[in-house]
Steps between C-alpha positions, in 0.01 A plus 500: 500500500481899556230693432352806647189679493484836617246566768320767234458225196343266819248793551412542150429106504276540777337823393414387170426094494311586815732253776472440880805509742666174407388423182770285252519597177749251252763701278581288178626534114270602244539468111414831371448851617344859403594518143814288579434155394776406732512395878310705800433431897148355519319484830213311667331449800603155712307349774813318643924539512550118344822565614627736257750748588353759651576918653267679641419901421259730630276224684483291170694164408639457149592188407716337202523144334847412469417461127503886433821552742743561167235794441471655870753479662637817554215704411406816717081571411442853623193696423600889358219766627606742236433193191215371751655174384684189669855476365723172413891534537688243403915558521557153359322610110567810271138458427212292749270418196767312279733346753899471445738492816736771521 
């Protein structure tokens, strides 16, 4: 499992769901996205690892079931200052919200 979240998108989740140093906050699969219908990253606030895979970035812990690995894994979330967005890369799909390996 490989994922990596840039320092920046960890600051962004701090900044704007309001999180202490050390917080965990799960990563998984959603069903349907802006305008997509299709897949998106959703994330939530955990009290506990529950021994997930887990990296940590910028003081925070993100954790992921091994249910959404086929999704994740190898996904870089960055957060662009110039979009004032976070960013999903995925190399593995031509297109994140309707999956098909490459």
């Amino acid at each position: 499992m490989n994922i990596h979240v840039s320092k920046q998108a960890a600051s962004f989740y701090k900044r704007e769901m309001e999180l202490p140093a050390g917080a965990i906050l799960r990563l998984y699969v959603r069903v349907g996205g802006v305008g997509s219908g299709g897949f998106s990253v959703g994330i939530m606030r955990e009290e506990e690892l529950n021994n997930r895979y887990y990296i940590e970035s910028g003081s925070l812990y993100f954790t992921v079931s091994e249910d959404d690995f086929w999704y994740l894994d190898g996904m870089t979330i960055d957060y662009d200052a110039d979009l004032e967005m976070i960013v999903f890369q995925q190399p593995r799909f031509a297109d994140l919200h309707h999956p098909l390996e490459t």
